[in-house]
Structures are given as structure tokens and as C-alpha cells.
C-alpha positions as CSV (number, residue, x, y, z in Angstrom):
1,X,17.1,-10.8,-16.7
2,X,15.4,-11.5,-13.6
3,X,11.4,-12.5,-13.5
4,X,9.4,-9.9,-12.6
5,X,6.0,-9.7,-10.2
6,X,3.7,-7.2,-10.1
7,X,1.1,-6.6,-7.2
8,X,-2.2,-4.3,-7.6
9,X,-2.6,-3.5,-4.3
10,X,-6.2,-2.3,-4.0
11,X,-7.5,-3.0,-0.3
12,X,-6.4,-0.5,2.1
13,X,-6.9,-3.1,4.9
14,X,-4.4,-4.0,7.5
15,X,-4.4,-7.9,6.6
16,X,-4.4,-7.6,3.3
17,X,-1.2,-4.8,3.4
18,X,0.4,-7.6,5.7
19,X,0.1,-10.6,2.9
20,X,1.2,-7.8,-0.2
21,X,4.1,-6.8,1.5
22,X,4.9,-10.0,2.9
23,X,4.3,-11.4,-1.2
24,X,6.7,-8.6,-2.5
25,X,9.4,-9.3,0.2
26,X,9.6,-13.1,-0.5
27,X,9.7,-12.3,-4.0
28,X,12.4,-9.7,-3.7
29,X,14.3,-12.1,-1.6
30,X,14.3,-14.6,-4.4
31,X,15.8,-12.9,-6.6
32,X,12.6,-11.0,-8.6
33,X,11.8,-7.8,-9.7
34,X,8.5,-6.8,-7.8
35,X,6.7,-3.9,-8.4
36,X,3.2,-3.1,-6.3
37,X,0.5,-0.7,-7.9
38,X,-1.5,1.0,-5.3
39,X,-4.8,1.7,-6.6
40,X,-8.0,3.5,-4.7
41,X,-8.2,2.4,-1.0
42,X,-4.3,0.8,-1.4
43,X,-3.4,4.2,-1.6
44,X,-3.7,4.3,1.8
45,X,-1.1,2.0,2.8
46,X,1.5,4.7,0.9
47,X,0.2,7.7,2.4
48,X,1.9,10.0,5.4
49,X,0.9,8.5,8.8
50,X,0.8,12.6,9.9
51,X,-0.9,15.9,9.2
52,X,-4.1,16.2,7.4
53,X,-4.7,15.9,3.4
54,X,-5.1,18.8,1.3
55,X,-7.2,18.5,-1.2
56,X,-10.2,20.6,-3.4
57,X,-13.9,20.4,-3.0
58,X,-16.7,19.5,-0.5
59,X,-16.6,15.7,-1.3
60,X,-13.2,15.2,-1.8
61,X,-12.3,17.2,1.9
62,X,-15.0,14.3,2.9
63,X,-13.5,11.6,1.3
64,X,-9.9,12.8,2.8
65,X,-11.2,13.5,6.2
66,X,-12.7,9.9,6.9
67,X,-10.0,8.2,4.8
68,X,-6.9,9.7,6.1
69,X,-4.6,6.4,5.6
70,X,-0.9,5.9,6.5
71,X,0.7,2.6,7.4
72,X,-0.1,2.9,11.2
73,X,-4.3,3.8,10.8
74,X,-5.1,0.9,8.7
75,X,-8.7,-1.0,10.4
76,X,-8.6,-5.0,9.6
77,X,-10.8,-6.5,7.1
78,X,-12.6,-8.6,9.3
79,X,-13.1,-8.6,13.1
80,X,-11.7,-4.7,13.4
81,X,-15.1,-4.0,16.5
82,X,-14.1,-0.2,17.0
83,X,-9.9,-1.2,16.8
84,X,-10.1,-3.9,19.2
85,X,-9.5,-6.2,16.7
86,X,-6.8,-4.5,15.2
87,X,-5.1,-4.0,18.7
88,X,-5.3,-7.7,19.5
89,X,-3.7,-8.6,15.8
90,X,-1.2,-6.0,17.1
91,X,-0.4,-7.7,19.8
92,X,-1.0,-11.4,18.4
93,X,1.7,-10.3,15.8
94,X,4.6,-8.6,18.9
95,X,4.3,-12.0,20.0
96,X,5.8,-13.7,17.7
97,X,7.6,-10.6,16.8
98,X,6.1,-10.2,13.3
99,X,6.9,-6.9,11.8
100,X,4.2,-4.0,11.5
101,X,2.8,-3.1,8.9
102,X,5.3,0.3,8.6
103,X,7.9,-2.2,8.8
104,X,7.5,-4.3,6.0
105,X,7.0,-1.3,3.9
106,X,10.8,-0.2,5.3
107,X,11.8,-4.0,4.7
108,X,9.8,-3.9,0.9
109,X,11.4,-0.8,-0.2
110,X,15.1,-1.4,1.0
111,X,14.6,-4.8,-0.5
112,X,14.2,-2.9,-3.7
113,X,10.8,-3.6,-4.0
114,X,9.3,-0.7,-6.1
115,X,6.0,1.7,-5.0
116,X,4.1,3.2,-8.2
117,X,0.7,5.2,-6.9
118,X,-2.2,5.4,-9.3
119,X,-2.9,8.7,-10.7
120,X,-6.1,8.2,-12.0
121,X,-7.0,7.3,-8.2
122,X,-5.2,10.1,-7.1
123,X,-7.2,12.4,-9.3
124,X,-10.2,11.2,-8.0
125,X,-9.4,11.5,-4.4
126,X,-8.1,14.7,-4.7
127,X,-4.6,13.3,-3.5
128,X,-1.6,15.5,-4.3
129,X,2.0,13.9,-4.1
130,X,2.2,15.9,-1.0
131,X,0.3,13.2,0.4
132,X,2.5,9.9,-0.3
133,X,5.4,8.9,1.8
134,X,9.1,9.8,0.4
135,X,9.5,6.0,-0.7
136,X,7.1,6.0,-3.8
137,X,9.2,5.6,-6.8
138,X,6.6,6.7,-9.5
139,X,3.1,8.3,-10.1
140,X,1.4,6.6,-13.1
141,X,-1.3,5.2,-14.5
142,X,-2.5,2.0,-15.2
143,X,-0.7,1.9,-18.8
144,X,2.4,1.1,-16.5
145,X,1.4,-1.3,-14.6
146,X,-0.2,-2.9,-17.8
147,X,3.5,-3.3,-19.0
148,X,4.8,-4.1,-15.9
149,X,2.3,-7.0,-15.4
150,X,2.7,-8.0,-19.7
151,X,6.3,-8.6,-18.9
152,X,5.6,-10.4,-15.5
153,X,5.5,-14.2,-14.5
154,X,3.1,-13.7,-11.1
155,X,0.5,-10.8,-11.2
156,X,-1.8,-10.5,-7.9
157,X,-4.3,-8.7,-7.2
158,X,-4.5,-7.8,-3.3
């Protein structure tokens, strides 16, 4: 039975998606099972990169307006100054020809990496599965990440 590693993925900043995914590859290269639970803002990292979000409500067609998501609008943590920032890590990263961050989700999920997205977050935002990419594998809450994580050797929390 191989070990297994579980990610919370959480931030739904461009840096930190870079480590998580870079984490769950290595692992998946080594032979683990890796799972990665995106939670509130890490939603965003699994979200469509086009067309707008649907959801009900005032606040939540707020909340989905300024935090569209996708894999290719994610700001930096630090040092983003308007997307300067993120368009110098850009090119810092074609330099050396480190993969995107839409990449290493490819590279993650043909690795066999699996995507759950939290529905309690999901509820909260207003997010229908409508909104997610094709390559999440589940929609759950945190009772399965909860076994994932009792039965794994490494649990971060990104």
C-alpha cells in the first residue's frame, strides 16, 4: 500500500499554488498517493480561467465578481504592485523554464495526483460545479479530507 499525503490547499496565491503543486508532484513521483483539498481562497487555483461565475445573491455576485480565480489570474502573496510583480515572477520563472502555474496542475493531475473541492466553501461562495475545472475528482467536505489526512504520513497545510 503506498504512503499517502494530503495537501489543504487554502491560499489562492500564485507562490503558494507553485510550492503545493510542486509538493504533490514530487510526492507523486515518489511513489505516494497525494491528494490536495482546496478550501476557501484555494478554490481558486481549481476554478475555470474563462467566463464569469454564476452564483445567487448580492454578496455572493460580489464575492464572485472580485474573486474570479483560475490558474492563470492568481496575484503573488508578496510583491504582486498592480501585477508587476507577478509579471516579473512570470518571466523570472520562463527563464529557467519553470512550468506555470496551469502547468503543474496538468503535470499534478496526469501524475495522478487527486483534486477534492470543499463544499462547505463552495456553499459559502455560492460556487456551483459549473465553476471548477474538468480535472476535479470529488466535491466533499472536510470529513474526507479528515480520513484522507488520518490515514496519511505528510499532511500540509498550504
Amino acid at each position: 500500500m503506498a504512503e499517502k499525503v494530503t495537501l489543504v490547499v487554502f491560499s489562492g496565491d500564485m507562490d503558494k499554488a507553485l510550492a503545493a503543486f510542486n509538493i504533490a508532484i514530487g510526492a507523486a513521483s515518489m511513489g505516494m498517493e497525494v491528494s490536495m483539498f482546496f478550501t476557501f481562497w484555494g478554490l481558486n487555483l481549481i476554478k475555470k480561467n474563462q467566463g464569469s461565475i454564476k452564483s445567487k445573491g448580492i454578496m455572493r455576485k460580489m464575492l464572485n465578481f472580485m474573486n474570479r480565480g483560475g490558474s492563470k489570474r492568481l496575484p503573488l502573496s508578496k510583491f504582486h504592485m498592480f501585477g508587476l510583480g507577478k509579471w516579473m515572477m512570470g518571466r523570472l520563472m520562463r527563464d529557467i523554464n519553470f512550468p506555470s502555474p496551469q502547468e503543474l496542475l496538468a503535470m499534478a493531475h496526469q501524475s495522478g495526483v487527486k483534486f477534492i473541492a470543499c463544499t462547505t466553501s463552495m456553499g459559502i461562495m455560492g460556487l456551483s460545479k459549473d465553476a471548477f475545472i474538468p480535472e476535479v475528482d470529488s466535491y466533499a467536505g472536510v470529513a474526507t479530507y479528515l480520513g484522507e489526512a488520518k490515514e496519511g504520513k505528510i499532511n500540509l497545510f498550504v
